[in-house]
C-alpha positions in Angstrom: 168.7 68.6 66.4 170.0 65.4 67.1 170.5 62.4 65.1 167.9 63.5 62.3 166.9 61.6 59.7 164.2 61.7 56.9 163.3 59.0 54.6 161.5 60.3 51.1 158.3 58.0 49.4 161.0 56.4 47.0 162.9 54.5 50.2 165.9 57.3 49.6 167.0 58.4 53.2 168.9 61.6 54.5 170.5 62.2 57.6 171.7 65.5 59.0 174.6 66.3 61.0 173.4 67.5 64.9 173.6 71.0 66.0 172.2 73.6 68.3 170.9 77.0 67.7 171.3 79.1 70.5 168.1 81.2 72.0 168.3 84.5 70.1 171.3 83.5 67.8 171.2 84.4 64.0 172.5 81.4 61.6 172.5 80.0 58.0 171.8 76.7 56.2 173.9 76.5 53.2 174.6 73.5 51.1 174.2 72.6 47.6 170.7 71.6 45.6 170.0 68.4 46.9 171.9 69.0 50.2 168.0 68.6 52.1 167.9 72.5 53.1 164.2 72.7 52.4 163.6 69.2 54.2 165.3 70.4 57.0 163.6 73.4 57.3 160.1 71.8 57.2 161.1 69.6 59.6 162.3 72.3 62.1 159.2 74.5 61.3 157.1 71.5 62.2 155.7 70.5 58.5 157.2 67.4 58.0 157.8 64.4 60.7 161.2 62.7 60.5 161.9 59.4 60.0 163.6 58.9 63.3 166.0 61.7 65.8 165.2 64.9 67.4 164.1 68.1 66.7 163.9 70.2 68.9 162.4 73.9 69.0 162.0 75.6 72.7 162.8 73.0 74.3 160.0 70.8 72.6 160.6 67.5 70.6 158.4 68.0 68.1 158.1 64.3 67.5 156.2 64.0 70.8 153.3 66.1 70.0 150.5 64.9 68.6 148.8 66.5 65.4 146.6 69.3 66.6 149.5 69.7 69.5 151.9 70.5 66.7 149.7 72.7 64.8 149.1 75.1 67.5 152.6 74.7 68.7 153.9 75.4 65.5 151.5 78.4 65.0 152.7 79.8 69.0 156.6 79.4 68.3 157.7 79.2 64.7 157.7 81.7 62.3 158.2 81.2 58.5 158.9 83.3 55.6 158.4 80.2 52.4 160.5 80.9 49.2 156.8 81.4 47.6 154.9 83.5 49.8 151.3 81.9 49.8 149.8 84.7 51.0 146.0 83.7 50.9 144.4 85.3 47.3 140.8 86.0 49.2 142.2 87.5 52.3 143.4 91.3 52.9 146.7 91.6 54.1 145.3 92.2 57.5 143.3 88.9 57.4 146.1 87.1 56.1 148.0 87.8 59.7 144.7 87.5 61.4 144.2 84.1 60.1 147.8 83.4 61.5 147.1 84.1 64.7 143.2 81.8 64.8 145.5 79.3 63.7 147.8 79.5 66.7 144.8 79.5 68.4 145.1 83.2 69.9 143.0 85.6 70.3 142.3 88.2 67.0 144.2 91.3 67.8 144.1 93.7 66.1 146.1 96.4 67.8 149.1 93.8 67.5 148.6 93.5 63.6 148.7 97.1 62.9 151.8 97.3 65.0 153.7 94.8 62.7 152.5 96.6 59.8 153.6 99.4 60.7 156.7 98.9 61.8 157.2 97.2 58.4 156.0 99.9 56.3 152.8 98.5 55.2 150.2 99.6 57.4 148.6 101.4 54.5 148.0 97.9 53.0 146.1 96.6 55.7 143.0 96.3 53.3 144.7 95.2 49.8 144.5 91.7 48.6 148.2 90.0 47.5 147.2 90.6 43.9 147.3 94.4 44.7 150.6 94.1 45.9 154.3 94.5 44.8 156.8 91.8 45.5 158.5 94.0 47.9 155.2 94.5 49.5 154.3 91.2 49.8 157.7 90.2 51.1 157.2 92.3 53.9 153.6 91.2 54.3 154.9 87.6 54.6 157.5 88.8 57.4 154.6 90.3 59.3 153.0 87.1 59.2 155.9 85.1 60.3 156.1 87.4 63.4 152.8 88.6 64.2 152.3 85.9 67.0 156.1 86.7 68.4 158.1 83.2 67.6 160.6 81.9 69.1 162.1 80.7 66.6 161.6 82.7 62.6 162.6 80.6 59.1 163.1 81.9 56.2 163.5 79.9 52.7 165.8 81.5 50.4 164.4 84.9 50.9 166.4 86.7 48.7 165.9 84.5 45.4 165.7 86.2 42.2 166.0 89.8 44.3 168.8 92.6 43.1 170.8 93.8 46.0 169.4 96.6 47.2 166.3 94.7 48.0 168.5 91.9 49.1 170.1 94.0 51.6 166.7 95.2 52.7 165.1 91.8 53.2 167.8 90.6 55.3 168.0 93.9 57.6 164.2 93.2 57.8 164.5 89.6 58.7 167.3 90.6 61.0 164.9 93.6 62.9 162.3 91.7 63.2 163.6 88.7 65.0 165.7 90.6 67.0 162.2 92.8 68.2 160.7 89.3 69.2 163.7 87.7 70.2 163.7 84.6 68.1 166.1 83.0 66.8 167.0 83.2 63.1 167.5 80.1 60.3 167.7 80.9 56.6 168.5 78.5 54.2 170.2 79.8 51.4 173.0 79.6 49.3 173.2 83.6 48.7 176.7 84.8 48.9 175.4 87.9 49.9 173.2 86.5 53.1 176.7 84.3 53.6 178.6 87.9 53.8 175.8 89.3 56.8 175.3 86.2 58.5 178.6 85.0 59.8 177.5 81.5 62.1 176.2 78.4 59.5 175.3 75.3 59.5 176.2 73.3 56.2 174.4 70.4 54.3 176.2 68.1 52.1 174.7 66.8 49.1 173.7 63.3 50.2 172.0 60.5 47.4 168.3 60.9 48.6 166.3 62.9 45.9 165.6 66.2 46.8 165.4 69.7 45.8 166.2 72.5 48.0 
């Protein structure tokens, strides 16, 4: 990331500091509300275009791809676990992953898919809808999808919001496992003392004048 800079609708702008994320390394995103955590991560998971720098993921600038580039880019090499799941209401658990992998633009597999199930302790769910599910369960559902297609690189916003520590513990040791079975590397934003105390490498955000809620 390099010389990054996002401009919001109201003509505030926030900049963010450069640094590197090495191939396989684990860090965190920490800084207070309004710091631009969540900005940055949609800009890094390809959601959002900045205003002007580099980000780059895999050796890509995402700013040089064009829209449907991004998209299948985006669906190839990033992974993300969102603070609110949005796991798709119509969909089974097992079509929410294969709908991850028809947008990437791969094949349906569905050998793959039971594999990531399974290996999080969910392949039992494979027919449930979300509404069926508990929050742990759909937690580890929305890890499944975040590594179903095997990133490069796996987000995670604030994945241990409103969570006691036990289930803390076991979100981060699953986030943890499952990028080190791929071999991406890991960004969570979150300003959880208790990810601070696992994760030792950060990256902080300081709270800047642009408008923003992270």
């Amino acid at each position: 990331m390099k010389q990054l800079r996002h401009r919001y609708g109201g003509g505030a702008e926030i900049s963010f500091p450069d640094w590197v994320l090495d191939a396989g390394g684990h860090a965190l995103l920490v800084g207070p509300s309004g710091s631009g955590k969540t900005t940055l991560l949609s800009i890094v998971g390809g959601m959002l275009q900045p205003t002007s720098g580099q980000a780059i993921v895999a050796g890509q600038d995402l700013r040089q791809l064009s829209a449907g580039a991004l998209d299948r880019f985006r669906g190839q090499t990033i992974g993300l676990v969102p603070q609110k799941l949005h796991l798709i209401a119509s969909l089974t658990v097992a079509e929410n992953l294969q709908l991850a992998q028809y947008l990437a633009h791969l094949p349906k597999n569905p050998q793959r898919i039971h594999e990531v199930l399974t290996r999080l302790g969910v392949a039992e769910l494979a027919q449930r809808r979300p509404h069926q599910l508990s929050g742990g369960q759909s937690q580890r559902v929305a890890i499944a999808r975040a590594v179903v297609n095997k990133p490069k690189l796996l987000l995670a916003d604030e994945p241990t919001a409103n969570l006691d520590d036990d289930a803390a513990t076991a979100v981060i040791d699953l986030l943890e496992r499952e990028a080190g079975e791929v071999g991406a590397s890991l960004l969570i934003a979150s300003h959880d003392g208790r990810v601070k105390s696992r994760i030792g490498h950060s990256f902080a955000l300081q709270r800047q004048q642009a408008e923003e809620t992270a």
